[in-house]
DSSP file (Angstrom, degrees, kcal/mol; ACC not computed):
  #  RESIDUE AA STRUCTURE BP1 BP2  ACC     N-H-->O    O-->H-N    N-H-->O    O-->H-N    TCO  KAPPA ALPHA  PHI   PSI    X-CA   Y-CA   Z-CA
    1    1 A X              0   0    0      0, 0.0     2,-0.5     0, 0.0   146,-0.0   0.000 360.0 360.0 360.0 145.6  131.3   88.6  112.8
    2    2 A X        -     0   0    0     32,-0.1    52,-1.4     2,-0.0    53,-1.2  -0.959 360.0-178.0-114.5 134.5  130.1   88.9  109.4
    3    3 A X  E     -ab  34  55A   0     30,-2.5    32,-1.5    -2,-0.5     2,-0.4  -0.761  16.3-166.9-133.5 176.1  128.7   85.9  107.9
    4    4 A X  E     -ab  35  56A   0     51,-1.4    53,-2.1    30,-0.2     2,-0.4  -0.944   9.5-161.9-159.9 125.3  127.1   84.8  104.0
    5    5 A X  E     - b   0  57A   0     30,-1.7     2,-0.2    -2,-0.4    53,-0.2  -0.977   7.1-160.1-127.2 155.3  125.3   81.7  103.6
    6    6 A X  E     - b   0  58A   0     51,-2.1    53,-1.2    -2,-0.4     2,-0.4  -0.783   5.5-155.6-138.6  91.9  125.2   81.1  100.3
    7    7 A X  E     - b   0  59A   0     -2,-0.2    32,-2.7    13,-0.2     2,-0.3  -0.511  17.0-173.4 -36.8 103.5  122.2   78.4   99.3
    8    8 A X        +     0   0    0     51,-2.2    12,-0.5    -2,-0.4     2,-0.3  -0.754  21.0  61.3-126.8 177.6  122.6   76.5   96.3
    9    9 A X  S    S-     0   0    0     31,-1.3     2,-0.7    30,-0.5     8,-0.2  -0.811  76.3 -48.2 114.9-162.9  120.7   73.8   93.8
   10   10 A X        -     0   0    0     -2,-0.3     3,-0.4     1,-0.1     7,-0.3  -0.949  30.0-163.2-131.4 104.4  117.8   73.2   91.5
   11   11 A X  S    S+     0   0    0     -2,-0.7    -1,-0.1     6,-0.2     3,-0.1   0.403  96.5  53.2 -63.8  -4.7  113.9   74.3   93.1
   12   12 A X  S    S+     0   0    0    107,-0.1   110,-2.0   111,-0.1     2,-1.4   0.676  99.5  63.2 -63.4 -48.3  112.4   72.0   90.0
   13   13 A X  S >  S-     0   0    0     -3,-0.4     3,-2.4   108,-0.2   108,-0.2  -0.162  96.8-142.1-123.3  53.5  114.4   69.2   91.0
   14   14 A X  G >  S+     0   0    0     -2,-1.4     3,-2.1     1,-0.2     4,-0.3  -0.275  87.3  26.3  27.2-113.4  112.9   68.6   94.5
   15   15 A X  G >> S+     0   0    0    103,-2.1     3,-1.2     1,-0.3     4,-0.5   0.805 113.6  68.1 -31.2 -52.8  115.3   67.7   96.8
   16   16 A X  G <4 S+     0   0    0     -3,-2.4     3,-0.4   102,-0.7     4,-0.3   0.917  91.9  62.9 -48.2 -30.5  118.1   69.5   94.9
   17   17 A X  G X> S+     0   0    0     -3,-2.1     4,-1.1    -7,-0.3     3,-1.1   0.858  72.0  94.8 -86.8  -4.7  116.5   72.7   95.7
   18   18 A X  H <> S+     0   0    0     -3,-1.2     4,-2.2    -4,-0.3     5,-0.3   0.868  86.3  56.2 -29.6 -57.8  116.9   72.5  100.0
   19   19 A X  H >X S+     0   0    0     -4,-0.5     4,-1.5    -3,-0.4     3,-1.4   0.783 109.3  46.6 -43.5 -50.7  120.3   74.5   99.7
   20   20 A X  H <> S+     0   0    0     -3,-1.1     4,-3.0   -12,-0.5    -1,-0.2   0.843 116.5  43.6 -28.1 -68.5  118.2   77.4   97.8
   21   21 A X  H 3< S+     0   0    0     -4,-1.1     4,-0.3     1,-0.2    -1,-0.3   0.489 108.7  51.1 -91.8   2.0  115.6   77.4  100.2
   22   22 A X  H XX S+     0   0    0     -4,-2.2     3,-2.6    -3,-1.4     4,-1.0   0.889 113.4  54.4 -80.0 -49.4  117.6   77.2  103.7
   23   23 A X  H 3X S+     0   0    0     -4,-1.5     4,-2.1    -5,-0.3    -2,-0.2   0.819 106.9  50.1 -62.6 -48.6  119.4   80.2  102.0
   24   24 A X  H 3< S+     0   0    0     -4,-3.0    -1,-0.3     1,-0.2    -3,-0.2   0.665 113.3  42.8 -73.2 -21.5  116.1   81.7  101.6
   25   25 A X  H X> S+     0   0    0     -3,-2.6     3,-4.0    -4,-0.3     4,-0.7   0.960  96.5  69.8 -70.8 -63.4  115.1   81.2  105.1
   26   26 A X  H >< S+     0   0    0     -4,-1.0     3,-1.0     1,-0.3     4,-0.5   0.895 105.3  53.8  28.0 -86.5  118.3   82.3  106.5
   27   27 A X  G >< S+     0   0    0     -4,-2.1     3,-0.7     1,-0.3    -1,-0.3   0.675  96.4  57.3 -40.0 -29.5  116.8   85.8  105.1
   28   28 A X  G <4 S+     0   0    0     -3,-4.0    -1,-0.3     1,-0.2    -2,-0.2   0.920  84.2  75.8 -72.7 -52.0  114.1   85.9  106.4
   29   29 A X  G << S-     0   0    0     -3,-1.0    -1,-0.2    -4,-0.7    -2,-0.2   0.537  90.4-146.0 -28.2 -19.3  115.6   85.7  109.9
   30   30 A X    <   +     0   0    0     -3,-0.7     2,-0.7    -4,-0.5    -1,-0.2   0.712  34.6 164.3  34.8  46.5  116.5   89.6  109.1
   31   31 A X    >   -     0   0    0     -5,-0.2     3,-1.7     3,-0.2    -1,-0.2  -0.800  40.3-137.4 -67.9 105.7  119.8   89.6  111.0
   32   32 A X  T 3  S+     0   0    0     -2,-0.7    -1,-0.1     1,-0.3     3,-0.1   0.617  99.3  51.2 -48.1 -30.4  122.1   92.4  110.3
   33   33 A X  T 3  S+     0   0    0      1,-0.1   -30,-2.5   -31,-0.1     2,-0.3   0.273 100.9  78.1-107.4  36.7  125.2   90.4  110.2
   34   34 A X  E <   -a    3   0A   0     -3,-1.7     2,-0.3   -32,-0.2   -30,-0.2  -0.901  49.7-178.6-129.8 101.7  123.9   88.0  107.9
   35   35 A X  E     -a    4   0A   0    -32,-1.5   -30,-1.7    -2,-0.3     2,-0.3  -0.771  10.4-161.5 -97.4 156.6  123.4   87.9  104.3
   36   36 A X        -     0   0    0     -2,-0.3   -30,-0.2   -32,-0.2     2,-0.1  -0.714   7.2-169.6-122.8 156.6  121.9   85.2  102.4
   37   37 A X        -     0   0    0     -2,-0.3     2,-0.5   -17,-0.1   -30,-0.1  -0.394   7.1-160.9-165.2  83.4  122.1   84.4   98.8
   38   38 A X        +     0   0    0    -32,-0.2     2,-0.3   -18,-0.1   -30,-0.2  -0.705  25.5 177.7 -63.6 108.2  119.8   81.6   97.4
   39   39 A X        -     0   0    0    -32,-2.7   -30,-0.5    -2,-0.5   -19,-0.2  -0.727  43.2-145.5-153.2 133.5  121.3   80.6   94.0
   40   40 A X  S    S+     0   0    0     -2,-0.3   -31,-1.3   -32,-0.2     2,-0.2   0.975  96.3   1.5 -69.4 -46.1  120.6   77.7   90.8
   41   41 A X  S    S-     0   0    0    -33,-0.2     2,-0.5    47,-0.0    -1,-0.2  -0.688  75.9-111.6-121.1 142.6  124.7   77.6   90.6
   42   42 A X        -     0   0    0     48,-0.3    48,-2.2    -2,-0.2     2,-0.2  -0.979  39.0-175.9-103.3 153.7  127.7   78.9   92.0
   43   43 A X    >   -     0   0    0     -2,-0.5     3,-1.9    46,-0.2    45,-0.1  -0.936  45.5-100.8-152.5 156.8  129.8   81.1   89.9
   44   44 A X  G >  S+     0   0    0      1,-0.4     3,-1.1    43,-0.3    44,-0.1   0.422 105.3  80.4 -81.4 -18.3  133.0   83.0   89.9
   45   45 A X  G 3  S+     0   0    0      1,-0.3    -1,-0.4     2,-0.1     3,-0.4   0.966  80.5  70.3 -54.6 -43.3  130.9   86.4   90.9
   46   46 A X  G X   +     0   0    0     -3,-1.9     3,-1.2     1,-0.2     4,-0.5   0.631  64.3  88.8 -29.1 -49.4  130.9   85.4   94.1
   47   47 A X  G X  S+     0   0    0     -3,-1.1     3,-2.8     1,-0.2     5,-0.5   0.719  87.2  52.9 -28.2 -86.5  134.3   85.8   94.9
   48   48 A X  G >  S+     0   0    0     -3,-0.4     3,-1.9     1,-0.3    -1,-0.2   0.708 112.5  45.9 -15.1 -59.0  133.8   89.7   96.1
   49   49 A X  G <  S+     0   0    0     -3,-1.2    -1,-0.3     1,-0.4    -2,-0.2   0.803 112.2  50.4 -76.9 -19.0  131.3   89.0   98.1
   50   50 A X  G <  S+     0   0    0     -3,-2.8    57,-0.4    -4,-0.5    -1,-0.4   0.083 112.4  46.3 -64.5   7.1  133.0   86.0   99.7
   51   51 A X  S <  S+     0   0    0     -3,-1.9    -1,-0.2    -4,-0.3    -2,-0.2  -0.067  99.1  61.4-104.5  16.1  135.9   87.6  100.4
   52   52 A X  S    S+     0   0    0     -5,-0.5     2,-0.4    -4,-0.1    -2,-0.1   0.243  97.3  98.4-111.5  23.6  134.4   90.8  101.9
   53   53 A X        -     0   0    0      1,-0.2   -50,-0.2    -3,-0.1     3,-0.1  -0.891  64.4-157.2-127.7 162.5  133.0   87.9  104.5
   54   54 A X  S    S+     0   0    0    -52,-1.4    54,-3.5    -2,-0.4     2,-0.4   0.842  89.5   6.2-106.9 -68.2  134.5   86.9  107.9
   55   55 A X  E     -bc   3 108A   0    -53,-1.2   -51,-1.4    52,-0.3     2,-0.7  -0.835  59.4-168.8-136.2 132.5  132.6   83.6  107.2
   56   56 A X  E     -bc   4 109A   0     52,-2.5    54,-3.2    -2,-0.4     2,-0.3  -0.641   7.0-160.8 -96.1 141.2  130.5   81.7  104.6
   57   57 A X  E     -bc   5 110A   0    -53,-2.1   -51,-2.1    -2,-0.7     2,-0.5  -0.981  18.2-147.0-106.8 129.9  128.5   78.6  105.1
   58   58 A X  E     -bc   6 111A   0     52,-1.4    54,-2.2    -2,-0.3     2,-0.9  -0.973  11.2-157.6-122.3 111.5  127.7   76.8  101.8
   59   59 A X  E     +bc   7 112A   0    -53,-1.2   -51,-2.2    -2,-0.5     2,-0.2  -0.706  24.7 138.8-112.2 131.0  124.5   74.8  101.2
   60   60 A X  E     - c   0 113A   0     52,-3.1    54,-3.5    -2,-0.9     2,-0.3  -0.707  42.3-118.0-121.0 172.0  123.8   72.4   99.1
   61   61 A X  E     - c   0 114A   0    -53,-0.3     2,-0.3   -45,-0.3    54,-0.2  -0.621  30.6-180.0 -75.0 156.8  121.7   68.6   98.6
   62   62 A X        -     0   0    0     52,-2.1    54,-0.1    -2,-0.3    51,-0.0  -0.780  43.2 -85.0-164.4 149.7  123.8   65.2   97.7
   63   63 A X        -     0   0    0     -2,-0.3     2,-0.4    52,-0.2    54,-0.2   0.207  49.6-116.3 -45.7 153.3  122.4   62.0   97.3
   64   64 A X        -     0   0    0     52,-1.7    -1,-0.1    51,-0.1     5,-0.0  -0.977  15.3-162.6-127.3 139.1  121.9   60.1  100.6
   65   65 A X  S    S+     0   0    0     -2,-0.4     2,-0.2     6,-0.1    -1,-0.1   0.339  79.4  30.6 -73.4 -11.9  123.6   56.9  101.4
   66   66 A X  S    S-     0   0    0      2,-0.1    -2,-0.0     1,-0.0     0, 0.0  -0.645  79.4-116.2-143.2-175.3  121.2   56.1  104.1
   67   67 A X  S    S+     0   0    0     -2,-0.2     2,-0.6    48,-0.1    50,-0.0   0.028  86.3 109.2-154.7 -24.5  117.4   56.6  105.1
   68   68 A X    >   -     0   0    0      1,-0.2     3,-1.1     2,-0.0    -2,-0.1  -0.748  62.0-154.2 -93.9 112.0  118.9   58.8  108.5
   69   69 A X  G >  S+     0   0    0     -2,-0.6     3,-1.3     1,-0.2    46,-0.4   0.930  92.0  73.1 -23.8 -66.4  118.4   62.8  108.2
   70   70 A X  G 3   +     0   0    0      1,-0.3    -1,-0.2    44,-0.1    -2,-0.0   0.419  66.6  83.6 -35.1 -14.7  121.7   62.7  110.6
   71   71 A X  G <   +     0   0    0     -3,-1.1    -1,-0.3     2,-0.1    -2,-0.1   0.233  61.9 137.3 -82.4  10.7  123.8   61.8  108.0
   72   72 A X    <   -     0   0    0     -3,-1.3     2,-0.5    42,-0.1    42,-0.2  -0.234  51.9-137.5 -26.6 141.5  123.8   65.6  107.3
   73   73 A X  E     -D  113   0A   0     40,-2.4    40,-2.3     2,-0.0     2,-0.4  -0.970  24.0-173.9-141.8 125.9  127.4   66.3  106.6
   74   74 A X  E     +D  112   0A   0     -2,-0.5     2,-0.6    38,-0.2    38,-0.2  -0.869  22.0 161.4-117.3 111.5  129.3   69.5  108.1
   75   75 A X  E     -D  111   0A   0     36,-2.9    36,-1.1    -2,-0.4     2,-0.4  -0.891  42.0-104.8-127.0 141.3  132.9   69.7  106.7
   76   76 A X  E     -D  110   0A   0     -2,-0.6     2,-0.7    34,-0.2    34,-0.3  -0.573  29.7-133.2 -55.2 126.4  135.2   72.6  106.5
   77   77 A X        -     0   0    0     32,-4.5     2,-0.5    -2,-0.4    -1,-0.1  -0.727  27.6-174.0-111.9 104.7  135.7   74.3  103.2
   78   78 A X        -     0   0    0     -2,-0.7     3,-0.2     1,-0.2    15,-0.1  -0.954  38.9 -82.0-116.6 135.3  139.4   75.2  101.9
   79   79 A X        -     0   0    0     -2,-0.5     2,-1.2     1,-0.2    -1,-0.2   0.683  60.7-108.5  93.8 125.8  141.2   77.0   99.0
   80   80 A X        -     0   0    0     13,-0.9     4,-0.2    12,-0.2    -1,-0.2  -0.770  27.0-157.3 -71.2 117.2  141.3   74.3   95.9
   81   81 A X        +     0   0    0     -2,-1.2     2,-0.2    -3,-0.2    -1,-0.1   0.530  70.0  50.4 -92.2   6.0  144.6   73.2   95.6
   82   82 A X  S    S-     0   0    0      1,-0.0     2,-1.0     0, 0.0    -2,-0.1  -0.364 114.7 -49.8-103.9-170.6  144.4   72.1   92.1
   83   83 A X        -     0   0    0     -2,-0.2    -2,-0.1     1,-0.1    11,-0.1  -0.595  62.3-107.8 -87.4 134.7  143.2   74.0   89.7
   84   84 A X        -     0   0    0     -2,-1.0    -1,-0.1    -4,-0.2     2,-0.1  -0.103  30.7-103.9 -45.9 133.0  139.9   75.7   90.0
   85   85 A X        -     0   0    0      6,-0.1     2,-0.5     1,-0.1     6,-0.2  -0.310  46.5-166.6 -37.3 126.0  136.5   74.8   88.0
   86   86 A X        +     0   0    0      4,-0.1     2,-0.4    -3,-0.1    -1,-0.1  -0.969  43.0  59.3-134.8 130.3  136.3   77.6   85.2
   87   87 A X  S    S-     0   0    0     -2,-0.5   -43,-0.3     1,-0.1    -2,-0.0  -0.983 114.2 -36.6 140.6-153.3  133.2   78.3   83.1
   88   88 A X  S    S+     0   0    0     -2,-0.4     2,-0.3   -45,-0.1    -1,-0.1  -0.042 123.2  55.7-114.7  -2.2  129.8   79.3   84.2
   89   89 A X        +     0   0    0    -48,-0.1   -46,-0.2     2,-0.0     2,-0.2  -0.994  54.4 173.8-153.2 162.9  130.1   77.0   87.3
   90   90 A X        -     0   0    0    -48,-2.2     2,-0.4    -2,-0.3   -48,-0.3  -0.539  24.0-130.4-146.1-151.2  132.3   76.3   90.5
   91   91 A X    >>  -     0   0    0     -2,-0.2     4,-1.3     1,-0.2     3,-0.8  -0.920  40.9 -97.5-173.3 127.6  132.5   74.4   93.5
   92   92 A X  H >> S+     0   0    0     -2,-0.4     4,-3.2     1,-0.2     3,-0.6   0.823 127.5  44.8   2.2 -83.0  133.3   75.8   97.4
   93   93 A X  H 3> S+     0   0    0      1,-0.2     4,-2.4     2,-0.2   -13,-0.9   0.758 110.7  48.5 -20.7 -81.0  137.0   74.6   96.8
   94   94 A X  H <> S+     0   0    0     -3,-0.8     4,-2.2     1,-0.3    -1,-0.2   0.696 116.9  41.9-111.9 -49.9  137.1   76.0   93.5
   95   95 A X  H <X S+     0   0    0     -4,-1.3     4,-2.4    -3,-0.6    -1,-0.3   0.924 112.6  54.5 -69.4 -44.0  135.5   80.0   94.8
   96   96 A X  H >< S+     0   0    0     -4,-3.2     3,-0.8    -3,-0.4     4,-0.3   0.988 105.4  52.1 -51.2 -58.0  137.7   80.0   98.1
   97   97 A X  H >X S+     0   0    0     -4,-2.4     4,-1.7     1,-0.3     3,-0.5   0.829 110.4  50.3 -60.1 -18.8  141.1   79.5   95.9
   98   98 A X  H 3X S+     0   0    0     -4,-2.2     4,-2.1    -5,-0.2     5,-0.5   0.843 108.5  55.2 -85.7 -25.5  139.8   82.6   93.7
   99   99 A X  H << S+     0   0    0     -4,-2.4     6,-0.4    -3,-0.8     4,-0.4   0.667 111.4  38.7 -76.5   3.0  139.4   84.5   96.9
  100  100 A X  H <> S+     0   0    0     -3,-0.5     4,-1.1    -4,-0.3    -2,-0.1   0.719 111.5  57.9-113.1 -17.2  142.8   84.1   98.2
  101  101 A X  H  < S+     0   0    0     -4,-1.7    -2,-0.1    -5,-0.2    -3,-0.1   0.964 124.9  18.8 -34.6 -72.5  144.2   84.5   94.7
  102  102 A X  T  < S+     0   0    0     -4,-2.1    -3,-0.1     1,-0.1    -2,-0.1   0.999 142.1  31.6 -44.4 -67.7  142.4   88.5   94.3
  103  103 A X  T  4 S-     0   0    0     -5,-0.5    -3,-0.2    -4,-0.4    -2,-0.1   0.348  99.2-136.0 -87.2 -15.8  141.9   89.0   97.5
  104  104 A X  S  < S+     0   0    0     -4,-1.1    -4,-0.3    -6,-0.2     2,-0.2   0.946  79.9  71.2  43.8  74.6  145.0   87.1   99.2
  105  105 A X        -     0   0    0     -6,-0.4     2,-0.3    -9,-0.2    -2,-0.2  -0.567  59.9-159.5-161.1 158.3  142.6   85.7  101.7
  106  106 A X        -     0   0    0     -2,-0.2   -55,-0.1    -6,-0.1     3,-0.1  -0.913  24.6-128.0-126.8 156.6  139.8   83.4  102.2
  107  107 A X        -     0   0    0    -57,-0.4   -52,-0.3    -2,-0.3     2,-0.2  -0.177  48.2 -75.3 -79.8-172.0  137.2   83.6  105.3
  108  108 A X  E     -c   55   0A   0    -54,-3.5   -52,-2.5   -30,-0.0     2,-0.4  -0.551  61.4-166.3 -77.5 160.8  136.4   80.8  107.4
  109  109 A X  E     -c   56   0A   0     -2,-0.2   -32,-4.5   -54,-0.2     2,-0.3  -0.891   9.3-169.5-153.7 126.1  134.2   78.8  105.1
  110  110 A X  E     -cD  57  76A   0    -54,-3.2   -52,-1.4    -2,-0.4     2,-0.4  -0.763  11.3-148.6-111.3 150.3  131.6   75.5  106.1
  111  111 A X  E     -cD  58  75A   0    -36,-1.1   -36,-2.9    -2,-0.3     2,-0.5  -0.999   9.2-165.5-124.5 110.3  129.9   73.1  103.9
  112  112 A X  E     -cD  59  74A   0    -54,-2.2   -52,-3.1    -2,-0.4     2,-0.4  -0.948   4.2-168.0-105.8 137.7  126.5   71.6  104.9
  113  113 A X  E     -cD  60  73A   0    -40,-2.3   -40,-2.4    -2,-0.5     2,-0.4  -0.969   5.3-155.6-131.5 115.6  125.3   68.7  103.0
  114  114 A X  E     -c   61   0A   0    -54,-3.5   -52,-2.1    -2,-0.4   -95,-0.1  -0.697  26.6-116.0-108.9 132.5  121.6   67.5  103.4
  115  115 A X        +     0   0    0    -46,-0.4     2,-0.2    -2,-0.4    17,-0.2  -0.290  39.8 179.7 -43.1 149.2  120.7   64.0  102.6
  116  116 A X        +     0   0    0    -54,-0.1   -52,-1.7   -55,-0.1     3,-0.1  -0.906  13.2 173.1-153.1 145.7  118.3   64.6   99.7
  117  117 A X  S    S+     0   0    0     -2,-0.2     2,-0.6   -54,-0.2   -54,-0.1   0.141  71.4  61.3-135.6  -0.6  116.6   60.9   98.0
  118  118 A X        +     0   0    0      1,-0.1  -103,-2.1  -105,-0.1  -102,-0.7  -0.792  47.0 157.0-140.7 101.2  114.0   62.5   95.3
  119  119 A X        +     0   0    0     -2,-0.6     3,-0.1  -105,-0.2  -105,-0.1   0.343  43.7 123.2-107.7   9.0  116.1   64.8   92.6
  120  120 A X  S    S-     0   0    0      1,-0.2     2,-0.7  -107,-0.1    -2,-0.0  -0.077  86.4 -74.6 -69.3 179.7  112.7   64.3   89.9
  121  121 A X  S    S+     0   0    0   -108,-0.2  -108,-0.2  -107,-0.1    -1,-0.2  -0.543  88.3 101.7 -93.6 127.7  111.4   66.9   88.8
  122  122 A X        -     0   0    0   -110,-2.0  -108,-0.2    -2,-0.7     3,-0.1  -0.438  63.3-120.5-146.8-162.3  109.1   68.8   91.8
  123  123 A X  S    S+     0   0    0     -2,-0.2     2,-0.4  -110,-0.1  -110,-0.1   0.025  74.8  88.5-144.6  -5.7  109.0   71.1   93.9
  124  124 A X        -     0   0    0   -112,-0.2     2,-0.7     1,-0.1  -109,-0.2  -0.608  64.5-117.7 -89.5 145.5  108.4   69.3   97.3
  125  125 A X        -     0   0    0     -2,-0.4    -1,-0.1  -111,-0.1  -111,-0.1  -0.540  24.0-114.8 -69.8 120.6  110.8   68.0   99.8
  126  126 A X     >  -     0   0    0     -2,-0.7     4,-1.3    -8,-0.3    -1,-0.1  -0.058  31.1-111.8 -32.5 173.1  111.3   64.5  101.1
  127  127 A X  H  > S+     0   0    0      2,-0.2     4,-2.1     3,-0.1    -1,-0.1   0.743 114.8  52.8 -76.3 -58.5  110.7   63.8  103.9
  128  128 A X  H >4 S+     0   0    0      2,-0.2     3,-1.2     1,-0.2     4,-0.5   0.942 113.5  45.2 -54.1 -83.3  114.2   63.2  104.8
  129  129 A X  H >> S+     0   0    0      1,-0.3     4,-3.2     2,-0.3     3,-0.7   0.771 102.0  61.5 -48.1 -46.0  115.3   66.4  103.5
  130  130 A X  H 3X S+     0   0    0     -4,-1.3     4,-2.0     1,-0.2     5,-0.4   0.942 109.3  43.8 -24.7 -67.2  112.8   68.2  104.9
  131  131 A X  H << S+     0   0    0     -4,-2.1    -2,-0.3    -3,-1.2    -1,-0.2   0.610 115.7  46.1 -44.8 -30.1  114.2   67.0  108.3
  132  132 A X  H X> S+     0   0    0     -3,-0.7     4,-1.8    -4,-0.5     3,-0.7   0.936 105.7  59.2 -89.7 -56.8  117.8   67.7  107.1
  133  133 A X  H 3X S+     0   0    0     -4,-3.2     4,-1.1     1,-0.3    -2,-0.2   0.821 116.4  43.0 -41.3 -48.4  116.3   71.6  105.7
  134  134 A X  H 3X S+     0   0    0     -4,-2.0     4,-0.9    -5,-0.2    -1,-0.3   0.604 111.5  54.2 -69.6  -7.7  115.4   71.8  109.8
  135  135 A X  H <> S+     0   0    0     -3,-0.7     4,-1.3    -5,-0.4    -2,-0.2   0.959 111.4  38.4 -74.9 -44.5  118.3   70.5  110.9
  136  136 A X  H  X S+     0   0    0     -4,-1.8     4,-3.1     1,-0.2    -2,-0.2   0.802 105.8  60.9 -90.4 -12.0  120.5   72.6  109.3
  137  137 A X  H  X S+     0   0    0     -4,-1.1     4,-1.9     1,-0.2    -1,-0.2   0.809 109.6  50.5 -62.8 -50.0  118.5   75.8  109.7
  138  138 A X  H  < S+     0   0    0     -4,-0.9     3,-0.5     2,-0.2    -1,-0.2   0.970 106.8  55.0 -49.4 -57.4  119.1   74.9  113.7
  139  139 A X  H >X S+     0   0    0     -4,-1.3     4,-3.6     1,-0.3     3,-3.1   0.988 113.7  38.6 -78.4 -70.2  122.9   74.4  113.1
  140  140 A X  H 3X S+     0   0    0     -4,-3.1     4,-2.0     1,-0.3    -1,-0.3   0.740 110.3  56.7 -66.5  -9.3  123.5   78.1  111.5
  141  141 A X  H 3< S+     0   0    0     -4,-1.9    -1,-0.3    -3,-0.5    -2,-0.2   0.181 111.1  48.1 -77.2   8.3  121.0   80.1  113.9
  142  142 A X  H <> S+     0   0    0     -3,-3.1     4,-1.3    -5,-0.1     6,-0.5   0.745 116.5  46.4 -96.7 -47.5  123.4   78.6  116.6
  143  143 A X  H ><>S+     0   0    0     -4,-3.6     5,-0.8     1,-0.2     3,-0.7   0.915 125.2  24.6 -22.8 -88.5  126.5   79.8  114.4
  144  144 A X  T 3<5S+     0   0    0     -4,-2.0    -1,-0.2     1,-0.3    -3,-0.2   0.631 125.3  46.8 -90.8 -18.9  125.8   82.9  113.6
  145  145 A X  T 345S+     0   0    0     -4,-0.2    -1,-0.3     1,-0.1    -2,-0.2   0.392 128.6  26.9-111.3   3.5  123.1   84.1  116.7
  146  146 A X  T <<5S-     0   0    0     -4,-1.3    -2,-0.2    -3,-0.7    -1,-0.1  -0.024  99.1-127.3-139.1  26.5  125.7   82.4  119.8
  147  147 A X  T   5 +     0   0    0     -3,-0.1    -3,-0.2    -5,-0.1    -4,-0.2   0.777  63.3 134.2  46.2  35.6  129.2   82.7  118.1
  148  148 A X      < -     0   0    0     -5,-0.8     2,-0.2    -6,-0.5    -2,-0.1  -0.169  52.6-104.3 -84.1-156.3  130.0   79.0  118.7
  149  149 A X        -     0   0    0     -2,-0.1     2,-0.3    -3,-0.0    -1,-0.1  -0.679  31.6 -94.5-105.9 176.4  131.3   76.5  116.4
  150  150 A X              0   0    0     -2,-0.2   -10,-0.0     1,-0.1   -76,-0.0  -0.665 360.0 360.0 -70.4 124.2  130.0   73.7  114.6
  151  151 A X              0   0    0     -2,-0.3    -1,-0.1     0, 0.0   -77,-0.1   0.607 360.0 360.0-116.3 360.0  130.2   70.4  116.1
């Protein structure tokens, strides 16, 4: 399998930057069927390289409802079915429906979302998010290094 984790969010804006910096980890790992791509935005370049992928995982922060690291949230990512975001930024949804549009296909495609409670401007993690930044770092070395699924 070939997989792209694609890290996204703000590295100023504390919490906001976790996707960025899983992405960045993710890299470190050096795995040959794994690319990484730490990112401020998504935007419509992506497509190529999402579609030239088997599967992507997309991370980002969002505000947390709760105090629990465990509220992590792993959701499937499909084709927008409205119309796509257009400009200088996009959304999961918004990138898949331009890959099956060029490309007439999309990969399998995951969304992690890590609780994040401190969006000032920073450069440190919460504490929660910290936990969430290990959490999910567990969840995609299980993906991509034992070919299971996400549960």
């Amino acid at each position: 399998m070939n997989y792209l984790v694609i890290g996204y969010g703000n590295l100023l804006r504390s919490d906001d930057g976790v996707g960025q910096l899983v992405a960045e980890e993710v890299e470190k790992w050096g795995l040959s069927h794994v690319r990484s791509r730490a990112l401020h935005q998504l935007t419509p370049e992506l497509v190529d390289e999402i579609a030239k992928s088997e599967v992507v995982i997309f991370v980002d922060a969002i505000a947390a409802n709760s105090k629990l690291p465990s509220d992590m949230t792993l959701e499937p990512v499909e084709p927008n079915s409205t119309e796509p975001i257009l400009g200088h930024r996009s959304d999961p949804q918004s990138l898949m429906l331009f890959a099956k549009a060029l490309y007439g296909k999309t990969p399998d495609a995951y969304q992690i979302l890590i609780p994040g409670v401190d969006f000032s401007f920073g450069e440190n993690l919460s504490p929660l998010t910290q936990t969430g930044f290990e959490m999910a770092l567990k969840k995609i070395k299980e993906f991509v290094c034992h070919s299971s699924i996400f549960v």
